[in-house]
OpenMM code with the backbone's topology and positions (N, CA, C; nanometers):
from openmm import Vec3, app, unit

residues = "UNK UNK UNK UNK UNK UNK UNK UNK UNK UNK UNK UNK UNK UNK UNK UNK UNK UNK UNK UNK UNK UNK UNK UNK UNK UNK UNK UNK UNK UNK UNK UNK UNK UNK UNK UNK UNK UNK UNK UNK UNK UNK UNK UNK UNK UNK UNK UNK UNK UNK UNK UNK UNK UNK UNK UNK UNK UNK UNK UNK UNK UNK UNK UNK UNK UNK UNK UNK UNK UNK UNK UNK UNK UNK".split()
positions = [
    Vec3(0.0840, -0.1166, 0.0000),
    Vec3(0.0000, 0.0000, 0.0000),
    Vec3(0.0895, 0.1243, 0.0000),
    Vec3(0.0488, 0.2029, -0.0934),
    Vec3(0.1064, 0.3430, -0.0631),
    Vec3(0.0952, 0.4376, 0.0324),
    Vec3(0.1903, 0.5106, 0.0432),
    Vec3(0.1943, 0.5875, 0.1496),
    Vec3(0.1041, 0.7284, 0.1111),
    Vec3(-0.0027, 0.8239, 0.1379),
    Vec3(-0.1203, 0.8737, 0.1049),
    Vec3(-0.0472, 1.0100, 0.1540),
    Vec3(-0.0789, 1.0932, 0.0129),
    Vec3(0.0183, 1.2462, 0.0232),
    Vec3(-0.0660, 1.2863, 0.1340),
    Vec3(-0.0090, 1.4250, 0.1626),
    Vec3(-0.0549, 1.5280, 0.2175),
    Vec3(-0.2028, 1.5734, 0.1587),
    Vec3(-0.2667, 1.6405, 0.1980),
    Vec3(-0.4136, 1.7219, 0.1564),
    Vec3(-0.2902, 1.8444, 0.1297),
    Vec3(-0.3153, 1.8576, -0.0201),
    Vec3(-0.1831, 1.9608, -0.1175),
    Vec3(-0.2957, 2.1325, -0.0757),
    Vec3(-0.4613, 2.0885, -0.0652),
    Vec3(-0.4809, 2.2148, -0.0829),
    Vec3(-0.4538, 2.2913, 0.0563),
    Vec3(-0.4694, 2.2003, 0.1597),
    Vec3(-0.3978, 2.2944, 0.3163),
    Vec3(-0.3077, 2.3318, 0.3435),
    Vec3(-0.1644, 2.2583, 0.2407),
    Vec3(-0.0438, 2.2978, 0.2495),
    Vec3(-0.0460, 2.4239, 0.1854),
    Vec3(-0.1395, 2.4272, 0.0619),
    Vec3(-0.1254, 2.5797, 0.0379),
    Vec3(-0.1910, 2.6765, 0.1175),
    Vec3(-0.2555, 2.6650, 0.1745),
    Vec3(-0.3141, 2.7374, 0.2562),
    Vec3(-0.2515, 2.7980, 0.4014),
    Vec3(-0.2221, 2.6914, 0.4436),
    Vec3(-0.0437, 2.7233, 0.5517),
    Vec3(0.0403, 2.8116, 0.4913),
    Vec3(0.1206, 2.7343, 0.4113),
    Vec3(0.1728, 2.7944, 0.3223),
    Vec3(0.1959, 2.9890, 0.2568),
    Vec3(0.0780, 3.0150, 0.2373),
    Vec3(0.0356, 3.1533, 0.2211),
    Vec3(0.0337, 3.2341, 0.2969),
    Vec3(-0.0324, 3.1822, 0.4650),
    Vec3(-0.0702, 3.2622, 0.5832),
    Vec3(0.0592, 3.2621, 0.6543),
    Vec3(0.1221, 3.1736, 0.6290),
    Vec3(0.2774, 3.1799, 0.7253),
    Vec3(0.3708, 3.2855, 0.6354),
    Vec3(0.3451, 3.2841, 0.5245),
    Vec3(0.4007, 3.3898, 0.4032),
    Vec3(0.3490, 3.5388, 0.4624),
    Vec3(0.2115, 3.5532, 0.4448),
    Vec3(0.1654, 3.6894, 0.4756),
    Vec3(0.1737, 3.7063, 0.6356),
    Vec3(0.2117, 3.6618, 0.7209),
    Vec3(0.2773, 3.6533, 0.8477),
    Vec3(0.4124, 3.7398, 0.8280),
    Vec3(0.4931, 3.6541, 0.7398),
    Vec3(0.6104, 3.7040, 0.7934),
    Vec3(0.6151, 3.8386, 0.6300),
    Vec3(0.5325, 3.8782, 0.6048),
    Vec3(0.5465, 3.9806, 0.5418),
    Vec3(0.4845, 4.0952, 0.5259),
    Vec3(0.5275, 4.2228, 0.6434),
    Vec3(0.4127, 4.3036, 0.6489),
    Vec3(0.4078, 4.3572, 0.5571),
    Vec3(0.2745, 4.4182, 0.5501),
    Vec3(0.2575, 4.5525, 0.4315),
    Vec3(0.3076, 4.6467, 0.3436),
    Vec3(0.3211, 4.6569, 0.2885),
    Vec3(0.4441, 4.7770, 0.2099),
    Vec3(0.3639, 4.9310, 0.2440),
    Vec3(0.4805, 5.0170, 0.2658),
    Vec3(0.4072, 5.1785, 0.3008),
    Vec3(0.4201, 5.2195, 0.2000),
    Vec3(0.3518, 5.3405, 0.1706),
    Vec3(0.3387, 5.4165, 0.0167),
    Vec3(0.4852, 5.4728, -0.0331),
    Vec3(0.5793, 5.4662, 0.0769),
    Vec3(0.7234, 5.5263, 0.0590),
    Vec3(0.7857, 5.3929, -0.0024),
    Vec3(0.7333, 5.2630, 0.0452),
    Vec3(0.8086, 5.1184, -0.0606),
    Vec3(0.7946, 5.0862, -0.1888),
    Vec3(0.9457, 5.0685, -0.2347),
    Vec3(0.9430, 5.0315, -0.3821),
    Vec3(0.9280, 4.8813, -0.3626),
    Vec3(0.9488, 4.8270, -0.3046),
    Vec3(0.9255, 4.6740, -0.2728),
    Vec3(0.9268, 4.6084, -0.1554),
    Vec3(0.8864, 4.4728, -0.1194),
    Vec3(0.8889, 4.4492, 0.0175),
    Vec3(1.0191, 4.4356, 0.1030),
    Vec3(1.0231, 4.4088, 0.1853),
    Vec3(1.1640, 4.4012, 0.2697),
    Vec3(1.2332, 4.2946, 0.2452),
    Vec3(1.3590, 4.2612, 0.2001),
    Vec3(1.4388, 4.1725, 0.1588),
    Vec3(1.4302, 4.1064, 0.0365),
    Vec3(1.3534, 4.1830, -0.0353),
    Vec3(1.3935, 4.1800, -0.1588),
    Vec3(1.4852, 4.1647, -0.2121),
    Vec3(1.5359, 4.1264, -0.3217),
    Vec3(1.7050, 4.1038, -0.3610),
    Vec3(1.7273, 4.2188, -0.4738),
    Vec3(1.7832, 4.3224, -0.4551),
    Vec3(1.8091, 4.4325, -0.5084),
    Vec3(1.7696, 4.5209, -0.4442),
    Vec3(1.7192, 4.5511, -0.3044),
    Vec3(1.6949, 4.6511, -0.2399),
    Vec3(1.7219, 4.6804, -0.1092),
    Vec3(1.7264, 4.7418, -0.0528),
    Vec3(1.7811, 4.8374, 0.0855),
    Vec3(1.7046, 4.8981, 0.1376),
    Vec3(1.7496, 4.9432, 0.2975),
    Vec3(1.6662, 5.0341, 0.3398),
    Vec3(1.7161, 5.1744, 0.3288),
    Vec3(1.6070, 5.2658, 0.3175),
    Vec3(1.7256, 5.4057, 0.2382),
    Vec3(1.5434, 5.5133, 0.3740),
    Vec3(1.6523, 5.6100, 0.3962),
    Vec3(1.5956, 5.6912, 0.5152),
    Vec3(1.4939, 5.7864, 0.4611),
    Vec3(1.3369, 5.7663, 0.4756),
    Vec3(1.1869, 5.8192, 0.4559),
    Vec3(1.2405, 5.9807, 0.3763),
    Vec3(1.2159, 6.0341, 0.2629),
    Vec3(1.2529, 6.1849, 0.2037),
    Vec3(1.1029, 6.2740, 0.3146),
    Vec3(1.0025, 6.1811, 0.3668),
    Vec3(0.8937, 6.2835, 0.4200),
    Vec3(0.9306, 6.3436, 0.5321),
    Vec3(1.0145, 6.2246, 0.6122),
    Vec3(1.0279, 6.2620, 0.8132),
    Vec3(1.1542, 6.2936, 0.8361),
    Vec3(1.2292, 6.2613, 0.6997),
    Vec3(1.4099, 6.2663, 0.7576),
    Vec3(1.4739, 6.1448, 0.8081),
    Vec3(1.3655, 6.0869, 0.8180),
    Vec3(1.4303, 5.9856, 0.9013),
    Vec3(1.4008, 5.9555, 1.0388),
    Vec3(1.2783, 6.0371, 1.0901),
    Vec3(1.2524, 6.0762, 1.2281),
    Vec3(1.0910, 5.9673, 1.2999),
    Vec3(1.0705, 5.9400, 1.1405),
    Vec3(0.8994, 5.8660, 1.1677),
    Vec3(0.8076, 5.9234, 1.2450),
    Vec3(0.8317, 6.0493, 1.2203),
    Vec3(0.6594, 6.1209, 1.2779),
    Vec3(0.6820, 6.2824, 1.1972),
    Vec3(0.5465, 6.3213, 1.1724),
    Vec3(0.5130, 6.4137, 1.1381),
    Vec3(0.4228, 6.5522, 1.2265),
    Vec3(0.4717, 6.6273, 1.2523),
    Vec3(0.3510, 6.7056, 1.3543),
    Vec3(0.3006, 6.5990, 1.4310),
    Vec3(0.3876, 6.5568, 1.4894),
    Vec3(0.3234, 6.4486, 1.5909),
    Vec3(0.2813, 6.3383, 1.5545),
    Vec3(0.2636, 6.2868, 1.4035),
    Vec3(0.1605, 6.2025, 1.4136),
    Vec3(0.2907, 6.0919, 1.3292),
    Vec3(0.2417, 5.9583, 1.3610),
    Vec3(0.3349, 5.8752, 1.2528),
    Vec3(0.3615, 5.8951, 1.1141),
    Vec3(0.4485, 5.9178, 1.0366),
    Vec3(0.4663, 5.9379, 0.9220),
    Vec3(0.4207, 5.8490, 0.8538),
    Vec3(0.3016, 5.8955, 0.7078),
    Vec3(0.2341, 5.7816, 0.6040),
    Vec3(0.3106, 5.7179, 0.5333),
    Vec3(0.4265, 5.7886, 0.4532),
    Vec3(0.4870, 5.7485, 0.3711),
    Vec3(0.5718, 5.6610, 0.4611),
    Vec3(0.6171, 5.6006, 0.5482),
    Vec3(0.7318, 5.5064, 0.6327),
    Vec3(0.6416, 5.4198, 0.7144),
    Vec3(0.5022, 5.4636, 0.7413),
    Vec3(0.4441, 5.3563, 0.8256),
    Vec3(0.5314, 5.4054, 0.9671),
    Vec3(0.6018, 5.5081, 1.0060),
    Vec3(0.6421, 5.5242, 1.1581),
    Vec3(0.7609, 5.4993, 1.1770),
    Vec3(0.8246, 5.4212, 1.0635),
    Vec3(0.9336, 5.3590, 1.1308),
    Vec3(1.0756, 5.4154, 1.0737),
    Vec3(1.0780, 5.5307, 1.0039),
    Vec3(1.1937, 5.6396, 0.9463),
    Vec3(1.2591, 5.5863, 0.8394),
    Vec3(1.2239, 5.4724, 0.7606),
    Vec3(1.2970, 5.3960, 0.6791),
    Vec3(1.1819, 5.3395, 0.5507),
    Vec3(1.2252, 5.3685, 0.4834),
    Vec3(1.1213, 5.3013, 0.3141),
    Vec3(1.2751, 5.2231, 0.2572),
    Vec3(1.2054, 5.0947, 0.1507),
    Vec3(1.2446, 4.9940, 0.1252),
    Vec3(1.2962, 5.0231, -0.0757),
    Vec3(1.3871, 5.1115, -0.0889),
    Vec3(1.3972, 5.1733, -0.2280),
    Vec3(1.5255, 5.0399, -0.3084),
    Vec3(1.5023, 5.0387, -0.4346),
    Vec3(1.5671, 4.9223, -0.5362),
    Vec3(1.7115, 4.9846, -0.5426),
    Vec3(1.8046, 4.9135, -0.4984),
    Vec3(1.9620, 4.9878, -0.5415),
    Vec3(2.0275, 4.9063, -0.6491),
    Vec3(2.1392, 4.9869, -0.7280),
    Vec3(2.1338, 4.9420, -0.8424),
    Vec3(2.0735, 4.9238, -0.9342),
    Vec3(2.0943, 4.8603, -1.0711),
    Vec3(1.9887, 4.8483, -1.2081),
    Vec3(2.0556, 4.7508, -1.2902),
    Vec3(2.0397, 4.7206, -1.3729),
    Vec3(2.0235, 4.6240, -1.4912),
    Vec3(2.0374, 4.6334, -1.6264),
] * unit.nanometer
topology = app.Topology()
chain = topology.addChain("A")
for resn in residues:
    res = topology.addResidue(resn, chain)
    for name in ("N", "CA", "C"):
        topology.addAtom(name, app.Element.getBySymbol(name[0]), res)
């Protein structure tokens, strides 16, 4: 008797949610997600680098003084 795969459609389903787990959101200041291969973290042009605005968290960085820009080219 054979040995009886996995249920393939839950693995994708794991699969995806453990993905979008470990990958938050991109802010409007990201050219791509974080660890991307061709990109860096390069310091927010809105906050300076400071992640807040008049007090409030900066949109373009999501808060955190850093957007995710492509270095190098092709």
């Amino acid at each position: 008797m054979r040995n009886k795969a996995p249920d393939s459609q839950s693995t994708k389903t794991r699969s995806k949610a453990q993905m979008q787990a470990s990958n938050p959101p991109l802010n409007p200041g990201d050219e791509a997600a974080r660890g991307t291969p061709g990109t860096g973290d390069d310091i927010c042009p809105e906050c300076n680098g400071k992640g807040r605005l008049d007090g409030s968290p900066c949109s373009n960085c999501g808060g955190s003084g850093t957007i995710t820009r492509g270095i190098g080219g092709a």
